[in-house]
N, C-alpha and C positions, 0 to 999 in steps of 0.2 A: 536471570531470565534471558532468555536466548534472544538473538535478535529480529529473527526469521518467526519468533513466535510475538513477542512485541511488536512490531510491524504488521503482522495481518492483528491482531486484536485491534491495534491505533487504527488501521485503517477500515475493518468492518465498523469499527464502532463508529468513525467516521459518515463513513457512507451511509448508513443505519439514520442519523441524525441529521443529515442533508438529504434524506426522503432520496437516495437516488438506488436505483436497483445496479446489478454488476452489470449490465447490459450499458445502463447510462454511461456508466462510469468507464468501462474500458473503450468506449466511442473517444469518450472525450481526452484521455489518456492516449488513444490509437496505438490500443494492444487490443487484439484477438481477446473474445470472451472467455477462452480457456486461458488465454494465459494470464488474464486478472484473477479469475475464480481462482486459479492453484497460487498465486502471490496473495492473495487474500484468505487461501487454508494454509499457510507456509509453509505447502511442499515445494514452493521456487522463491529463489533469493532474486529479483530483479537485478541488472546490471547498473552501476553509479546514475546514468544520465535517467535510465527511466524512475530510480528511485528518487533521486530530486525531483522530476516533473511529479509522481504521486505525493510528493511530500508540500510542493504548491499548490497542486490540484486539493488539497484535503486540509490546506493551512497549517500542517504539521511542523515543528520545530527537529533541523536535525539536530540538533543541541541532544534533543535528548534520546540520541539512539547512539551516543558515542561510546555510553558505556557499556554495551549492549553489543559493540562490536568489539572493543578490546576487552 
């Protein structure tokens, strides 16, 4: 599984389950709504620091995207 597609799955699935819409979520993120919605369809691969803050913001473990990137 790719990593850019695991990542927006973990995180719609995410978001979905904290009742928050992409509008909420990319405020509190402080990314543009475009550029959450295409991180969240995984036509963009976020840069390190912003995928850590989505990986807090969503209590996601990077643990498990290691293998996913090698």
């Amino acid at each position: 599984m790719s990593f850019a597609y695991k990542f927006s799955k973990d995180i719609c699935e995410a978001r979905q389950r904290m009742g928050l819409t992409q509008e909420q979520c990319a405020e509190a993120l402080h990314l543009s709504i475009r550029e959450f919605q295409n991180i969240e369809a995984g036509r963009f691969t976020p840069r390190l620091p912003t995928f850590l803050r989505i990986l807090d913001f969503f209590g996601l473990d990077f643990d498990d995207y290691r293998e996913a990137v090698s």
